[in-house]
PLY file of the C-alpha trace (Angstrom):
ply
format ascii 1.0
element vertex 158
property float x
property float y
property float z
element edge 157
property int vertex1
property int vertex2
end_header
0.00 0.00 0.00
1.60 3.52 -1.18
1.64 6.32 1.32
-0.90 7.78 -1.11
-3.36 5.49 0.18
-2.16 5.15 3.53
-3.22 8.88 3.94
-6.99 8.72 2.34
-7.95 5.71 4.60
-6.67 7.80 7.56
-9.08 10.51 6.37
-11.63 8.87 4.97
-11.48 7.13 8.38
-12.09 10.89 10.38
-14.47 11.75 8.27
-16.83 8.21 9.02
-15.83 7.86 12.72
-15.63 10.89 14.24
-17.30 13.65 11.66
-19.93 11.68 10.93
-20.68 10.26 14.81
-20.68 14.04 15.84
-23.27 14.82 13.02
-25.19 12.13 14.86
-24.41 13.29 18.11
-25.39 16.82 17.16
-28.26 15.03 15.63
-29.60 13.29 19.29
-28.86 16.99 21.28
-31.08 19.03 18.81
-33.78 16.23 18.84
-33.56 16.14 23.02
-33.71 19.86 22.83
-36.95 20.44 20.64
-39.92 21.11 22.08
-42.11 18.58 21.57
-39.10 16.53 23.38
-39.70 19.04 27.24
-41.36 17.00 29.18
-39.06 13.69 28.27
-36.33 13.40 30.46
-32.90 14.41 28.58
-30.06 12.16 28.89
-27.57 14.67 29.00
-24.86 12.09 30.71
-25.43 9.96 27.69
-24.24 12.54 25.31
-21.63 13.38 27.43
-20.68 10.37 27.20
-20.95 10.07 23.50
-19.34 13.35 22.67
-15.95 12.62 24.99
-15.74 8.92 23.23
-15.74 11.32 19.81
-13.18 13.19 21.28
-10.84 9.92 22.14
-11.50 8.66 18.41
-10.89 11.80 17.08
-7.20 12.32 18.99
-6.36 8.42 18.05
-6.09 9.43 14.31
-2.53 8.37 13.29
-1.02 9.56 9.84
1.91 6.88 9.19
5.32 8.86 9.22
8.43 8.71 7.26
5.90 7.30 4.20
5.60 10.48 2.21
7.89 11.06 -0.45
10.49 13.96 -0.21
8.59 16.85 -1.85
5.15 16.13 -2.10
3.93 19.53 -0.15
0.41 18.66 -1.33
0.99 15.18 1.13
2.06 17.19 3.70
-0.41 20.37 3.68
-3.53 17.63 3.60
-1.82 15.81 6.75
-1.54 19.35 8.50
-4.91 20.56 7.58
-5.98 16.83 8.90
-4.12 17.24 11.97
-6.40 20.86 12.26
-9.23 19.51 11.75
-8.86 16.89 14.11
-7.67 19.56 16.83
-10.82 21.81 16.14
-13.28 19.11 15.87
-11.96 17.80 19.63
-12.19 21.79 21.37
-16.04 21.58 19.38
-16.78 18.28 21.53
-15.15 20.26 24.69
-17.81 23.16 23.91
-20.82 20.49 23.22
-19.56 18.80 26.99
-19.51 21.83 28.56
-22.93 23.23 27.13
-24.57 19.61 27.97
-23.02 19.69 31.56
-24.68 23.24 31.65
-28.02 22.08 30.91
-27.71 18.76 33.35
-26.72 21.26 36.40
-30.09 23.58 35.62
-31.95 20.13 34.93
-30.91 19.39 39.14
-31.79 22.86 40.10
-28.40 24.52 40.37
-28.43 28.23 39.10
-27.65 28.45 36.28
-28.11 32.28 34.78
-28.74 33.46 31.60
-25.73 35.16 31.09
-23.50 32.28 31.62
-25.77 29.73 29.59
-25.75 32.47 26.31
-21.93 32.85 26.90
-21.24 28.76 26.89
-23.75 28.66 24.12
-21.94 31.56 22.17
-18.58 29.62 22.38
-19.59 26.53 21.37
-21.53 27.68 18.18
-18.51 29.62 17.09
-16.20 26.40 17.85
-18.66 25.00 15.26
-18.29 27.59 12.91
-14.44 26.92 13.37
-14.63 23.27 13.39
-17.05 23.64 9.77
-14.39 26.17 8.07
-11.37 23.93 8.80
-13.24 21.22 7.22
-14.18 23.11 4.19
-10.58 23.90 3.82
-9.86 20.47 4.58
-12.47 19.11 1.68
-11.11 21.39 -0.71
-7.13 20.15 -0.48
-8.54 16.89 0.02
-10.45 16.38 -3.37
-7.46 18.78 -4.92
-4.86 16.21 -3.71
-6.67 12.48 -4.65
-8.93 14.23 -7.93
-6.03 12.64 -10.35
-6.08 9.23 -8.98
-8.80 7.97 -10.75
-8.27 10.37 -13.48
-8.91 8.56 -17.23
-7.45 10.05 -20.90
-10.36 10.53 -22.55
-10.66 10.94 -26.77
-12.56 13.19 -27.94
-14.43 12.27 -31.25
-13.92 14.45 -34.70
0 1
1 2
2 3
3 4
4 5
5 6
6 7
7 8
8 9
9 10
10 11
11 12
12 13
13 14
14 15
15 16
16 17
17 18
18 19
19 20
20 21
21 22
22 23
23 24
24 25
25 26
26 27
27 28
28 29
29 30
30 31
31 32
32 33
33 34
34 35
35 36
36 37
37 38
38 39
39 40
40 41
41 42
42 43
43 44
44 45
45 46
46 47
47 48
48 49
49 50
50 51
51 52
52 53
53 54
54 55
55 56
56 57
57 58
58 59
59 60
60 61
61 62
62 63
63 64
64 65
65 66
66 67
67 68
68 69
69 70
70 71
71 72
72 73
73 74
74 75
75 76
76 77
77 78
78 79
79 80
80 81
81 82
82 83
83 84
84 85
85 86
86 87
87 88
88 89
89 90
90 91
91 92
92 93
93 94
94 95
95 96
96 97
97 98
98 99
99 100
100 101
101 102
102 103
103 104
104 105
105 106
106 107
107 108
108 109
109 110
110 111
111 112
112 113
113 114
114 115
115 116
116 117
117 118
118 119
119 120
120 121
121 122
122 123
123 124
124 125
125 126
126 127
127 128
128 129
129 130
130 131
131 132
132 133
133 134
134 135
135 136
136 137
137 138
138 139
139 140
140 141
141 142
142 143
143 144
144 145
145 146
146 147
147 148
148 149
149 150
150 151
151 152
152 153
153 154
154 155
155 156
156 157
């Protein structure tokens, strides 16, 4: 297996075990936090729970080293944007924790205010904007980098 390959089944396995669980994770929060969902009881533990076992996944993403070939920047720049990604995507769970560990202390009667609840809630959505721009960026050198694998010569007729 060439490095080439090495690195897109790292990726590809970021994006399907820990992008794609927090979609689902997000998923289950929004769902527990409609309102036809107020009187059922929220199981904020549960996606606490979830969210931190994202987080390990997410920080146990290896790249192999010492496999890329001298020069290949593109290699490189798709491992560091990776390697961004996978930092931004674990401070997003830290927000989503923090934000459900909010709503579990109001849910047992501890004060909560207002101000601190729209100040947790103001950090974590801009973590997500952060997290969703570094995974643009990430998409983009991504389907730059691996476009001309399966590229094909194709004749044109006269």
């Amino acid at each position: 297996m060439d490095y080439k390959k090495k690195i897109k089944d790292v990726i590809d396995r970021f994006y399907i075990e820990c992008v794609d669980e927090f979609k689902e994770a997000e998923i289950q929060i929004a769902n527990d936090s409609k309102f036809r969902s107020m009187f059922r009881k929220k199981d904020y533990d549960g996606n606490i729970k979830t969210l931190r076992e994202i987080k390990k996944r997410t920080h146990s993403v290896r790249f192999p080293t010492g496999d890329i070939q001298k020069g290949d920047t593109a290699a490189k720049e798709l491992i560091k944007q990776t390697e961004n990604c996978i930092r931004q995507l674990g401070k997003l769970c830290d927000a989503y924790v923090q934000l459900q560990t909010t709503l579990k202390r109001k849910s047992e009667g501890y004060k909560v205010s207002l101000a601190e609840y729209n100040e947790i809630y103001r950090r974590s959505q801009e973590q997500h904007v952060a997290a969703n721009r570094e995974l643009k960026e990430l998409d983009i050198l991504y389907t730059d980098y691996f476009d001309d694998e399966d590229y094909e010569v194709y004749e044109f007729l006269d």
